[in-house]
LODRENRO-991635 format. One record per atom (N, C-alpha, C, O): atom name; z, x, y; chain; residue number from 1. Coordinates in Angstrom, 1 decimal, padded with zeros to 4 digits. Each point is the difference from the previous one (the first is absolute). Last residue first. Example, Ala and Ser with C-alpha at 12.3 -4.5 7.8 and 13.67 -1.06 7.14 Angstrom:
2
  site      zz      xx      yy  unit  pos
     N   007.1   012.8  -002.2     A    2
    CA   000.0   000.9   001.1     A    2
     C   000.8  -000.8   001.1     A    2
     O   000.1   000.5   001.1     A    2
     N  -000.2  -000.2  -006.8     A    1
    CA   000.0  -000.9   001.2     A    1
     C   000.0   000.9   001.2     A    1
     O   000.7   001.0   000.0     A    1
//
This chain:
153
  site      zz      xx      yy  unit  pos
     N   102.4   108.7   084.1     A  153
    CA  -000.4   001.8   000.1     A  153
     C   001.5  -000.3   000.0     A  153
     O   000.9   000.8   000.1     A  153
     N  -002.6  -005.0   000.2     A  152
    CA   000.0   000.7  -001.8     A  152
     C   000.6   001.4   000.3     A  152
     O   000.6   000.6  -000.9     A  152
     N  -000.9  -003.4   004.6     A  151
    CA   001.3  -000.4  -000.7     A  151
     C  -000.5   000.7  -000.9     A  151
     O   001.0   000.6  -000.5     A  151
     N  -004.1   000.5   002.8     A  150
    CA   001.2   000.3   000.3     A  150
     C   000.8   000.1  -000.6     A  150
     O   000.5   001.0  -000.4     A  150
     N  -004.2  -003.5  -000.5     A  149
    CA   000.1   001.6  -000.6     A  149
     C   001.0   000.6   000.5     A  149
     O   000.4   000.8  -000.8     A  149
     N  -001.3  -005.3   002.5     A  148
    CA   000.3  -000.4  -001.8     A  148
     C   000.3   001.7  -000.4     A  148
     O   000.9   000.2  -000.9     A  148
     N  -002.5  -000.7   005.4     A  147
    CA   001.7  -000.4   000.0     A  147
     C   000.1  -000.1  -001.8     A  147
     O   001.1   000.4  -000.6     A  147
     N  -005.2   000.1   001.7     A  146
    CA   000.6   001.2   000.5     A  146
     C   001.6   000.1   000.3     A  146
     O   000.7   000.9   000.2     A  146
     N  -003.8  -004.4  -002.0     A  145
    CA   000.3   000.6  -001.1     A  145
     C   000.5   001.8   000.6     A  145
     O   000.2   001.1  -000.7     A  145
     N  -000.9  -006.0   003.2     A  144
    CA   001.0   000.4  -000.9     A  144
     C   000.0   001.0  -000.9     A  144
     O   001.0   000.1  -000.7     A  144
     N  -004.3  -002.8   003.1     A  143
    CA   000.4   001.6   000.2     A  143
     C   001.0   000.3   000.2     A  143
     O   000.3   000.8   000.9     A  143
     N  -004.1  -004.9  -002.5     A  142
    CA   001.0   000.1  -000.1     A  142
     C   000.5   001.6   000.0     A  142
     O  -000.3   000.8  -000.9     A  142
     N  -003.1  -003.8   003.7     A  141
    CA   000.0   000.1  -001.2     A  141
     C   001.5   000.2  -000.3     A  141
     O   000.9  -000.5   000.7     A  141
     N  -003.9  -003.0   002.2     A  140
    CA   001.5   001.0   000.0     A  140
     C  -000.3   000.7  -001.5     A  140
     O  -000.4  -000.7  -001.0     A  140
     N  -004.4  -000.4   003.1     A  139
    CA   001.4  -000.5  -000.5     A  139
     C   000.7   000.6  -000.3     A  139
     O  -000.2   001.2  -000.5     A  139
     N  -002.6   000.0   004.8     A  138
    CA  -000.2  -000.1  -001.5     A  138
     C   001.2  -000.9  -000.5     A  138
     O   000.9  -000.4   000.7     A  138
     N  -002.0   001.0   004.0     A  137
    CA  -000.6  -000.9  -000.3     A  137
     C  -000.4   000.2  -001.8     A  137
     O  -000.9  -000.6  -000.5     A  137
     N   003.4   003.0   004.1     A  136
    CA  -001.3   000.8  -000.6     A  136
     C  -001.1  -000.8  -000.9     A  136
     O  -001.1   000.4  -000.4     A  136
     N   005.7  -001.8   001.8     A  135
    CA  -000.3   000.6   001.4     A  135
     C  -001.8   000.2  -000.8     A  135
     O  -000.8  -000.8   000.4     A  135
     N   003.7  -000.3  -003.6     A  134
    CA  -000.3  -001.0   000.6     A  134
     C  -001.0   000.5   000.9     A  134
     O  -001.2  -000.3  -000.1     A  134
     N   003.1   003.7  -001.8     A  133
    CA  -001.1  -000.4  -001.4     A  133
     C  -000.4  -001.3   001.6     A  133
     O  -000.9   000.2   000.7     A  133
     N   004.8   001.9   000.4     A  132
    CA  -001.7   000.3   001.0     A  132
     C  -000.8  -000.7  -001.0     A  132
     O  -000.9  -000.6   000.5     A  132
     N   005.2  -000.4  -001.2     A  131
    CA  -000.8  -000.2   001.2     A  131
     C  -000.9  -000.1   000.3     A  131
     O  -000.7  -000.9   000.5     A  131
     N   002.3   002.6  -004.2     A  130
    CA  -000.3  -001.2  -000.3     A  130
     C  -000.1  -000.7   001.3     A  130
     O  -000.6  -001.1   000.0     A  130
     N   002.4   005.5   000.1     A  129
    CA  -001.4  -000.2  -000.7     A  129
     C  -000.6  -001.4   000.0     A  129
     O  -001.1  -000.2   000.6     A  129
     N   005.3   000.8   000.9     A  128
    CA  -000.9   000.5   001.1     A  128
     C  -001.1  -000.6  -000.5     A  128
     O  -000.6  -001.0   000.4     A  128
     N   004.0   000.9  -003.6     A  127
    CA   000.1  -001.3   001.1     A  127
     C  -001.4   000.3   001.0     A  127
     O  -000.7  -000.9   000.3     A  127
     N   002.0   004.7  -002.9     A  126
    CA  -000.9  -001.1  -000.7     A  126
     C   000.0  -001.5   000.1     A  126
     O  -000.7  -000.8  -000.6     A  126
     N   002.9   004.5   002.8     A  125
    CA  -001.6   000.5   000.0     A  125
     C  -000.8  -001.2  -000.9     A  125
     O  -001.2  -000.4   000.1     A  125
     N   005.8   000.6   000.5     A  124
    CA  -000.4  -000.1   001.2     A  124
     C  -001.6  -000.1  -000.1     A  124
     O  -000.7  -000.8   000.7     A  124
     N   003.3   002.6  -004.5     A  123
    CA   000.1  -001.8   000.2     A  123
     C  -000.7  -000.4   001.3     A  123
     O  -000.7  -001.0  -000.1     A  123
     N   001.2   005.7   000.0     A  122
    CA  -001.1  -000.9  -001.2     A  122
     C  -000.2  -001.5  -000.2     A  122
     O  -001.0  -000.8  -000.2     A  122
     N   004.2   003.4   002.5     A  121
    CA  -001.1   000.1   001.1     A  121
     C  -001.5  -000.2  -001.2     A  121
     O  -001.2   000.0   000.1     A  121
     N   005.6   000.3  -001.2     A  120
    CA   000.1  -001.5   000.6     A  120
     C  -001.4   000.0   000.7     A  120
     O  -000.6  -001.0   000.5     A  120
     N   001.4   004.5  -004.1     A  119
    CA   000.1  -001.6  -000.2     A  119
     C   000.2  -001.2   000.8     A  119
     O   000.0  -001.1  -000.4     A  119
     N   000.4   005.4   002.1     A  118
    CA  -001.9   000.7  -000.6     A  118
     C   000.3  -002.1  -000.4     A  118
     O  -000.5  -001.0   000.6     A  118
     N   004.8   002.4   000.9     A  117
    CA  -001.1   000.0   001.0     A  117
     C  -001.1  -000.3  -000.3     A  117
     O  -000.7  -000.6   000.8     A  117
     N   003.5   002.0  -004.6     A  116
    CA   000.6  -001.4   001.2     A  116
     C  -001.2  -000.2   000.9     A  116
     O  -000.9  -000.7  -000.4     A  116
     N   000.8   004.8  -001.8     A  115
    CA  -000.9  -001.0  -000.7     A  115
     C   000.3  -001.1   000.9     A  115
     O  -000.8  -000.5   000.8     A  115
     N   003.2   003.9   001.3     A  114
    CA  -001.3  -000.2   000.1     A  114
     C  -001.2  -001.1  -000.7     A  114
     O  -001.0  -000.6   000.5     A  114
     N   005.8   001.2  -001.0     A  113
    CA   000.2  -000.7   001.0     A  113
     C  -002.2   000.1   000.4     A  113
     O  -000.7  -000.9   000.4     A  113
     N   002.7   003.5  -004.4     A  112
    CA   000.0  -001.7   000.2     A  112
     C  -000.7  -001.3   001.1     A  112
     O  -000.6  -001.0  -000.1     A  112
     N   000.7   006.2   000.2     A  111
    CA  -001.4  -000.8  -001.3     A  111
     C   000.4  -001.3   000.3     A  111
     O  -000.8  -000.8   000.6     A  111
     N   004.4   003.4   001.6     A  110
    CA  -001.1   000.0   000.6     A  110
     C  -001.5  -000.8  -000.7     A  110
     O  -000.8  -000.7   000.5     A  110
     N   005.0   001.5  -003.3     A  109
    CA  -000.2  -001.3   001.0     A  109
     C  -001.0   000.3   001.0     A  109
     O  -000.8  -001.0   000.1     A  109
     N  -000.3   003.8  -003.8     A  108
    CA   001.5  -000.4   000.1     A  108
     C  -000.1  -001.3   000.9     A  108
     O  -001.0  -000.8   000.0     A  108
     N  -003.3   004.4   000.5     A  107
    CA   000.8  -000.3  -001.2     A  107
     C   001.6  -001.0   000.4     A  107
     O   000.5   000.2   001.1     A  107
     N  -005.9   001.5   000.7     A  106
    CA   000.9  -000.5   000.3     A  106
     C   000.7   000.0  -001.8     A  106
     O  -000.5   000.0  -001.1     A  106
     N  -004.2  -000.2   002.1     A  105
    CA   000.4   001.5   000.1     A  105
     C   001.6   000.1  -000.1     A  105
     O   000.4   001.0  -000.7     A  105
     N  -002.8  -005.3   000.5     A  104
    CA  -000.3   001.0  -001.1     A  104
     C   001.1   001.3  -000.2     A  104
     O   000.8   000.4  -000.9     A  104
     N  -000.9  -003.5   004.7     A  103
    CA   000.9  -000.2  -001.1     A  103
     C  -000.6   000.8  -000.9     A  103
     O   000.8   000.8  -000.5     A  103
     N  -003.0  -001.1   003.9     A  102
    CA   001.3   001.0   000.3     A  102
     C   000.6  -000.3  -001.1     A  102
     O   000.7   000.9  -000.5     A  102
     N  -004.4  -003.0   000.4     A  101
    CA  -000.7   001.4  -000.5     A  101
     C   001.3   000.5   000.4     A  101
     O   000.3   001.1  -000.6     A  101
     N   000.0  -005.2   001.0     A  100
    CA   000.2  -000.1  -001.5     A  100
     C  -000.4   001.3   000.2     A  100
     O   000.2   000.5  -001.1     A  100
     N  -000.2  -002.0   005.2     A   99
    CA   000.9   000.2  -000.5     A   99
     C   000.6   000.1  -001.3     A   99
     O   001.2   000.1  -000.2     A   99
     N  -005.5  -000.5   001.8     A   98
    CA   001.0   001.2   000.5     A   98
     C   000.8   000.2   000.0     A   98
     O   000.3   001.2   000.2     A   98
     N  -002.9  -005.2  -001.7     A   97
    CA  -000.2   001.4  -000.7     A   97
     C   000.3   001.3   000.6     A   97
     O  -000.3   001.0  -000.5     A   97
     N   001.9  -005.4   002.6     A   96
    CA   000.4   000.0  -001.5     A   96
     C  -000.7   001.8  -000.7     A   96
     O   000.6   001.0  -000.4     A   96
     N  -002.3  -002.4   005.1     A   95
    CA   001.6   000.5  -000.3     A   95
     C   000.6   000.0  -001.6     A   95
     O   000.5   001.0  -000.5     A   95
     N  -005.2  -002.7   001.1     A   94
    CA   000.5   002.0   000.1     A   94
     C   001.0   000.1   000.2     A   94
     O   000.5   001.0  -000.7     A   94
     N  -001.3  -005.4  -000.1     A   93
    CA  -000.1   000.7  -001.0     A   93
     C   000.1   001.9   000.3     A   93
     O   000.5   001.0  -000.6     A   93
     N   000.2  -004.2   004.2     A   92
    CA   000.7  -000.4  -001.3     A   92
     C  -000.1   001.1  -001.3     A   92
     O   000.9   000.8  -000.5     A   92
     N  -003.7  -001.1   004.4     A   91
    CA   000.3   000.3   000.3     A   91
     C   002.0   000.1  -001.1     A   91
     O   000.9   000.9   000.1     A   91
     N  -005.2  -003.3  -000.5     A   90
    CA  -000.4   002.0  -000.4     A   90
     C   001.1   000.3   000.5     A   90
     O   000.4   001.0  -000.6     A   90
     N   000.2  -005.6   000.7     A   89
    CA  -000.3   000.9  -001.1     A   89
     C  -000.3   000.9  -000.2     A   89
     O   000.2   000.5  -001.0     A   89
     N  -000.1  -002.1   005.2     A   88
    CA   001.2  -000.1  -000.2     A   88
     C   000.1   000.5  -001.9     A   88
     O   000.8   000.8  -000.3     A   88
     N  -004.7  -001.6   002.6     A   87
    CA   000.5   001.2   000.6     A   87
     C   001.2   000.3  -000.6     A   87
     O   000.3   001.2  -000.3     A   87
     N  -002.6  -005.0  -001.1     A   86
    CA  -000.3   000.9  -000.5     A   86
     C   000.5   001.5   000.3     A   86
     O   000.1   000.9  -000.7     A   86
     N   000.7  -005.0   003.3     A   85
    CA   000.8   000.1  -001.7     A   85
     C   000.0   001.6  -000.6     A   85
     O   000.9   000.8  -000.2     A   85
     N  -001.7  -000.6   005.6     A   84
    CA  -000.8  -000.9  -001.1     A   84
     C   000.8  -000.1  -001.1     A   84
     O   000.8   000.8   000.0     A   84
     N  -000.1  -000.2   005.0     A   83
    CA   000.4   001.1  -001.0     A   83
     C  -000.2  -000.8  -001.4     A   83
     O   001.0  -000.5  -000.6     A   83
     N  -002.5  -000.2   006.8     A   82
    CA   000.5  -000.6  -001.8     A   82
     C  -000.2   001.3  -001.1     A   82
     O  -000.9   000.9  -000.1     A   82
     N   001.3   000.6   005.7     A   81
    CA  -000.4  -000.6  -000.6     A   81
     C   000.4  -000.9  -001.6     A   81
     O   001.2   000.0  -000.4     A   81
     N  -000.1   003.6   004.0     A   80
    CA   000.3  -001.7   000.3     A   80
     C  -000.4  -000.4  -000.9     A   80
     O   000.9  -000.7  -000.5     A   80
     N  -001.0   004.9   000.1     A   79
    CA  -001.2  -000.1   001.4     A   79
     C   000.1  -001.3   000.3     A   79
     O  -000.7  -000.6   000.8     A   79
     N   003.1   002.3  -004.3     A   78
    CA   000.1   000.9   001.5     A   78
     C  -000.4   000.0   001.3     A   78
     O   000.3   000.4   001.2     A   78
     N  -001.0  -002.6  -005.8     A   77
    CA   001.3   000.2   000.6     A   77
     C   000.4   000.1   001.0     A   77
     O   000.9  -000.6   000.6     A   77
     N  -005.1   002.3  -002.6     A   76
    CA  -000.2  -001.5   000.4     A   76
     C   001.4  -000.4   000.8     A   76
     O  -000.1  -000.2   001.2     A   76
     N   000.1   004.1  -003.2     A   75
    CA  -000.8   000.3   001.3     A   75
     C   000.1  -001.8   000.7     A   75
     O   000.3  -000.4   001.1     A   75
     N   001.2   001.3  -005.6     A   74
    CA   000.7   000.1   000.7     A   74
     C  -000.3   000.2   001.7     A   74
     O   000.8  -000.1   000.9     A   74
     N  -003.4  -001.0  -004.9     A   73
    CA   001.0  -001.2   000.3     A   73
     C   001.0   000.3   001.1     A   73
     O   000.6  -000.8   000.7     A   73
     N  -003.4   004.6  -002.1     A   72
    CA  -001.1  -001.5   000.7     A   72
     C   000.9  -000.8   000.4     A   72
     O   000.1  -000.3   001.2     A   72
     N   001.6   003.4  -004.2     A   71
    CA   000.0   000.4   001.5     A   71
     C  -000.6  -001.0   001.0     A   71
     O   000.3  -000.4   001.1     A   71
     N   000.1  -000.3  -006.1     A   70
    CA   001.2   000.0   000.8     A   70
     C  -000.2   000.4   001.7     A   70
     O   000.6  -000.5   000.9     A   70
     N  -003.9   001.0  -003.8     A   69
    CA  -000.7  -001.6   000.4     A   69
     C   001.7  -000.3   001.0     A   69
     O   000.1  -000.8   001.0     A   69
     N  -001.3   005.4  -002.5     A   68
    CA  -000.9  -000.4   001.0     A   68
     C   000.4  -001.8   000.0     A   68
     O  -000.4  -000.7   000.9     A   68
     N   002.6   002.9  -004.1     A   67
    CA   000.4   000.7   001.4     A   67
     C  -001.1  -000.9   000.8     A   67
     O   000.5  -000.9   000.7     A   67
     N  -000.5   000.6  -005.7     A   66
    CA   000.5  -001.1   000.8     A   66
     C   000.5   000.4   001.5     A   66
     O   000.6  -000.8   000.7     A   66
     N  -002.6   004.0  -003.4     A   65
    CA  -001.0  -001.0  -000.4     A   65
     C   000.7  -001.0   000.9     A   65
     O  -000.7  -000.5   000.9     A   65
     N   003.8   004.0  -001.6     A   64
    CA  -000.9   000.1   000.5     A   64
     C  -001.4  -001.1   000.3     A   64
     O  -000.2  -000.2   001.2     A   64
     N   003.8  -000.5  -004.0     A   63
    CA   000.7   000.3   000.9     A   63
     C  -001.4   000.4   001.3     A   63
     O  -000.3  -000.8   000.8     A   63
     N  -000.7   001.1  -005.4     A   62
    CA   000.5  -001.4   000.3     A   62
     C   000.2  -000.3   001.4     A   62
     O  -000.6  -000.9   000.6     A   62
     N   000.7   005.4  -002.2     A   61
    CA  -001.6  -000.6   000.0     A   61
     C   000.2  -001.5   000.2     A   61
     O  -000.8  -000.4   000.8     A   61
     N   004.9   002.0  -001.9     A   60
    CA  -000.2   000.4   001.4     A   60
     C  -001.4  -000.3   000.5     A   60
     O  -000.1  -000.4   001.2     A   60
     N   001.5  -000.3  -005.7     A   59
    CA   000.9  -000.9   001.1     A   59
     C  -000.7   000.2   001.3     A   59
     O  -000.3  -000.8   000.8     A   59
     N  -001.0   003.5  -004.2     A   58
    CA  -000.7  -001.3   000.2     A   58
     C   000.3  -001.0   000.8     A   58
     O  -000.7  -000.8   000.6     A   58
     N   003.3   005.1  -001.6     A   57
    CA  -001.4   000.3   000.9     A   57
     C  -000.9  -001.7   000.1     A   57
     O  -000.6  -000.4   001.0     A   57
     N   004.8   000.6  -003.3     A   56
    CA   000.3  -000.2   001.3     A   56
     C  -001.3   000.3   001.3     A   56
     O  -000.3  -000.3   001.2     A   56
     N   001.2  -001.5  -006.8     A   55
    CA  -000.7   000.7   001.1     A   55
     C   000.3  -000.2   001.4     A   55
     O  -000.1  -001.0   000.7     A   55
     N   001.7  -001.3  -005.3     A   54
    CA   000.6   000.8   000.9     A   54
     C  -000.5   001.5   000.6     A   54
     O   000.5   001.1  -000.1     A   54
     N  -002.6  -004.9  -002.4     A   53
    CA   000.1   001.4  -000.6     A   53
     C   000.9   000.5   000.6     A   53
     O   000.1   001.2  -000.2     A   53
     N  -000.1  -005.9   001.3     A   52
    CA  -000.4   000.5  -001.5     A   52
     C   000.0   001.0  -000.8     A   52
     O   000.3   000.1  -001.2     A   52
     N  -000.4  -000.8   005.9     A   51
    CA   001.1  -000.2   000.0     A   51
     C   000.0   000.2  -002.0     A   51
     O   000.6   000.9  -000.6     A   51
     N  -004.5  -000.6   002.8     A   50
    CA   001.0   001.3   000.6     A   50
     C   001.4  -000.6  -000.6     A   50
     O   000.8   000.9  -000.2     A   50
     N  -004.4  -003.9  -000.1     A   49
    CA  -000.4   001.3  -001.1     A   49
     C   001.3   000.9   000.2     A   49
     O   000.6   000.4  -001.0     A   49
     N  -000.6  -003.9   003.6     A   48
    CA   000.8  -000.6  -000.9     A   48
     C  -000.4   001.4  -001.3     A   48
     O   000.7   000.3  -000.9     A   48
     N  -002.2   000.2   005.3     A   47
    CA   001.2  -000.1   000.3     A   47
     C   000.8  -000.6  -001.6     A   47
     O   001.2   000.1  -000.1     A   47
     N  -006.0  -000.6   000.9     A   46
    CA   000.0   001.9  -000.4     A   46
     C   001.9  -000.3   000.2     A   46
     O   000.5   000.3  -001.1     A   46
     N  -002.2  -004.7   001.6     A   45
    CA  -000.1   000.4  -001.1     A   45
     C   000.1   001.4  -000.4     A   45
     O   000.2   000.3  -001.2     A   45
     N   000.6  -001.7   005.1     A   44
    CA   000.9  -000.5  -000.3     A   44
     C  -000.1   000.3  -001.6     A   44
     O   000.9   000.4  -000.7     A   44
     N  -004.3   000.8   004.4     A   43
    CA   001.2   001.0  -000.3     A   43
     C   001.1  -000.8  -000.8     A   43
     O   001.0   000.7   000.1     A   43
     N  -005.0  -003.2   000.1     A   42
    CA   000.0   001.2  -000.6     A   42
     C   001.3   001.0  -000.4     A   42
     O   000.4   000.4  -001.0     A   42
     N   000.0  -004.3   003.7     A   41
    CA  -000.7  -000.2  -001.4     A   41
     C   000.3   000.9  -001.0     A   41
     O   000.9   000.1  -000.8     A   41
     N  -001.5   000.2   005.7     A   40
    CA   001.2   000.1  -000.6     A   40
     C   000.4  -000.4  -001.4     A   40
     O   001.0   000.4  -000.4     A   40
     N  -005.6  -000.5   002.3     A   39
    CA   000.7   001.3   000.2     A   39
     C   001.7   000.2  -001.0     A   39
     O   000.4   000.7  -001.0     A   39
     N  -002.9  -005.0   001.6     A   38
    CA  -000.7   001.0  -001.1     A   38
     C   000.7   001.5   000.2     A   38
     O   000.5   000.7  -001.0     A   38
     N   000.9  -003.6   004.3     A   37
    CA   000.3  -000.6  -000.8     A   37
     C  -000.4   000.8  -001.7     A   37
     O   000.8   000.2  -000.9     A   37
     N  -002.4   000.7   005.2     A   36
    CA   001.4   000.6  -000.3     A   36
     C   000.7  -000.6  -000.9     A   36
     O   001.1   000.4  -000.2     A   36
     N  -005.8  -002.1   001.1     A   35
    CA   000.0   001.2  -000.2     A   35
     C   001.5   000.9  -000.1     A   35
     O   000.0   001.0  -000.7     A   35
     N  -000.5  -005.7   001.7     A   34
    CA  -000.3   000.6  -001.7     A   34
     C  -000.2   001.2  -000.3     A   34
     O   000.2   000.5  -001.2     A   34
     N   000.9  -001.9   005.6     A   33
    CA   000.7  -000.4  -000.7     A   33
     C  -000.2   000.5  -000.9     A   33
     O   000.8   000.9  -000.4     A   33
     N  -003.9  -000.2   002.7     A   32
    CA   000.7   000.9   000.7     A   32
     C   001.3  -000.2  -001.2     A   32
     O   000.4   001.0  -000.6     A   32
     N  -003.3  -004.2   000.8     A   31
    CA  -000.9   001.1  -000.5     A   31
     C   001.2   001.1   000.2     A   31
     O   000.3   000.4  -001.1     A   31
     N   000.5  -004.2   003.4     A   30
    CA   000.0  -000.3  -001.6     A   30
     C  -000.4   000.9  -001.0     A   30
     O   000.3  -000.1  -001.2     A   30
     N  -000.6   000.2   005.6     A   29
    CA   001.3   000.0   000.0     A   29
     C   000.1   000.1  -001.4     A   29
     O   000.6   000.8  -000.6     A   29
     N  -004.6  -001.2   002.4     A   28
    CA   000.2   001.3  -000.1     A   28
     C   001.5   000.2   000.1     A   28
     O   000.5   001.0   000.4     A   28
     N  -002.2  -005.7  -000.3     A   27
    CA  -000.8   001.4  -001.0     A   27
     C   000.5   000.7  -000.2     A   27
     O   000.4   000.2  -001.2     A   27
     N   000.8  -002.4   005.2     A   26
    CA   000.8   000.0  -001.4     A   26
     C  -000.3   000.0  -001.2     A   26
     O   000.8  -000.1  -000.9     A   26
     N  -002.9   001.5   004.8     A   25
    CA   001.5   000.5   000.1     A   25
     C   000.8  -000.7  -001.0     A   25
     O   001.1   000.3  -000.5     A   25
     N  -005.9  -002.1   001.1     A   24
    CA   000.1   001.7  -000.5     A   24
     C   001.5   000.7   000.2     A   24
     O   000.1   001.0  -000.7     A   24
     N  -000.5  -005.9   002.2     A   23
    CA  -000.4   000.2  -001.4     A   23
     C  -000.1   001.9  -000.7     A   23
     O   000.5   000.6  -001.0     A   23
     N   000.2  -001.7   005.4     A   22
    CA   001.5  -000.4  -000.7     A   22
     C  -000.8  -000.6  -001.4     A   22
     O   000.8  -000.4  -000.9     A   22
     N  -003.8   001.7   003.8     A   21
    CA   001.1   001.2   000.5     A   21
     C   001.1  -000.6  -001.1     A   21
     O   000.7   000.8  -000.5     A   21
     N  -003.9  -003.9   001.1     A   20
    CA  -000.7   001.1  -000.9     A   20
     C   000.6   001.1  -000.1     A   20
     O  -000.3   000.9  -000.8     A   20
     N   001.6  -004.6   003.6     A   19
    CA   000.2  -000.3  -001.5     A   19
     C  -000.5   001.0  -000.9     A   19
     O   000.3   000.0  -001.2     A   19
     N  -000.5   000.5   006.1     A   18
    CA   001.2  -000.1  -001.0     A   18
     C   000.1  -000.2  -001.1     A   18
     O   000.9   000.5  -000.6     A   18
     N  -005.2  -000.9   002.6     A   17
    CA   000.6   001.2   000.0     A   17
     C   001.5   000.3  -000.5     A   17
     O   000.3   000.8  -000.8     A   17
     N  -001.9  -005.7   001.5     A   16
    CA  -000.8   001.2  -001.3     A   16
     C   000.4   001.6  -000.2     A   16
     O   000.3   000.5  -001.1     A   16
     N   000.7  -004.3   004.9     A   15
    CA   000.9   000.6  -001.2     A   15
     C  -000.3   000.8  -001.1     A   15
     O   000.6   000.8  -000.8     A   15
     N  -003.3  -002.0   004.5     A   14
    CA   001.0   000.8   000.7     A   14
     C   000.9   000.1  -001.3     A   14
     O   000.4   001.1  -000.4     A   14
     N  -003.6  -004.1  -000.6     A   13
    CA  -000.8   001.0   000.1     A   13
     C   001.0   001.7   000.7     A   13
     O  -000.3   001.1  -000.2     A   13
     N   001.9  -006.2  -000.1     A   12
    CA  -000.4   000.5  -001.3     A   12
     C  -000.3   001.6   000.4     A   12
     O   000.9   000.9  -000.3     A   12
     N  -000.7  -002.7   004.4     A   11
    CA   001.1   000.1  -000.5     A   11
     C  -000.1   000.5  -001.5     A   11
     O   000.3   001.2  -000.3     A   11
     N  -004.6  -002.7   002.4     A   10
    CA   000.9   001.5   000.2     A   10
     C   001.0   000.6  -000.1     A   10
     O   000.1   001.2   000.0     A   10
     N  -001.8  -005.4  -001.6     A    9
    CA  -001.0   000.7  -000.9     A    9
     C   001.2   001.2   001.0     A    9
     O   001.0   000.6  -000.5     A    9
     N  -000.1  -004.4   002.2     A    8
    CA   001.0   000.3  -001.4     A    8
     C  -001.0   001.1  -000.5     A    8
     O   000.7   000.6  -000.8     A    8
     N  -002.5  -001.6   005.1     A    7
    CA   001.4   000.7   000.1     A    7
     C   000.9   000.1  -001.6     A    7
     O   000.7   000.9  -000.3     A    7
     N  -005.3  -002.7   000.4     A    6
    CA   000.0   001.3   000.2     A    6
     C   001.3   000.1   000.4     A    6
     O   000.5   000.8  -000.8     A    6
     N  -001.0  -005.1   000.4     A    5
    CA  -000.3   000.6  -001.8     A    5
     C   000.0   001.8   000.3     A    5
     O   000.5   000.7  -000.9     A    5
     N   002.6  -003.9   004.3     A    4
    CA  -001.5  -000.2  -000.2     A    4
     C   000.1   001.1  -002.0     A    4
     O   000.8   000.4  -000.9     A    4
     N   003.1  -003.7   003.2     A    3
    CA  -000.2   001.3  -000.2     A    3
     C  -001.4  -000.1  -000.3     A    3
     O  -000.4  -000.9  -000.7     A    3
     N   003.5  -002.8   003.1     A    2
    CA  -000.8   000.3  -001.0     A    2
     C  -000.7   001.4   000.2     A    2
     O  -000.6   000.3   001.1     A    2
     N   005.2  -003.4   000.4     A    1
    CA  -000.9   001.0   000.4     A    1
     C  -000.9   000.3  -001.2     A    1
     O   000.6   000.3  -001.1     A    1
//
């Protein structure tokens, strides 16, 4: 069976629209990426200030800054949806700096059992990270140095 030149032109011409929907959705995947990617960045770097001076107000400015991208990841969750690397690193890192702001306050084995927690949910954070660095289409860096300040504090 031989196909004319206008039915392949309308087929082509019926996929264009797709192709231009699934070029802008994964733009704006990648954008979206780098953008919590930079975010969490950030709070990783104010998170290694806080742990350095043993600030619990910085912890918590940390803590805060990374709420909106934790809640996103979790709405998504909720709604069926995929729960990104990156989600999973904000969501890493704020457990760790909550649990290093209870340990501040904390004394005796309660401290312990809390640093415990803050160091696995650091290790966590920096498997995640290197996720998302991928996900976000940067190179792996290296974010070990919120597990490296633990072990110091």
């Amino acid at each position: 069976m031989q196909t004319s030149r206008k039915t392949s032109f309308g087929t082509w011409l019926a996929f264009g629209p797709a192709a231009f929907s699934l070029l802008i959705a994964t733009t704006a995947f990648a954008q979206s990426a780098g953008d919590a990617q930079r975010r969490i960045s950030t709070a990783e770097a104010t998170v290694m200030q806080a742990i350095a001076r043993r600030d619990s107000g910085m912890l918590r400015k940390a803590i805060s800054d990374l709420a909106p991208l934790i809640e996103a990841g979790l709405k998504r969750k909720k709604a069926g949806g995929q729960v990104s690397s990156c989600d999973l690193a904000a969501h890493s890192l704020g457990f760790a700096a909550t649990a290093l702001t209870e340990a501040i306050t904390q004394r005796g084995e309660p401290r312990k059992l809390l640093m415990g927690d803050a160091r696995d949910a650091a290790a966590d954070f920096s498997k995640d990270m290197a996720a998302c660095d991928v996900q976000a289409g940067q190179k792996i860096g290296n974010h070990a140095g919120v597990e490296r300040a633990l072990r110091a504090l």
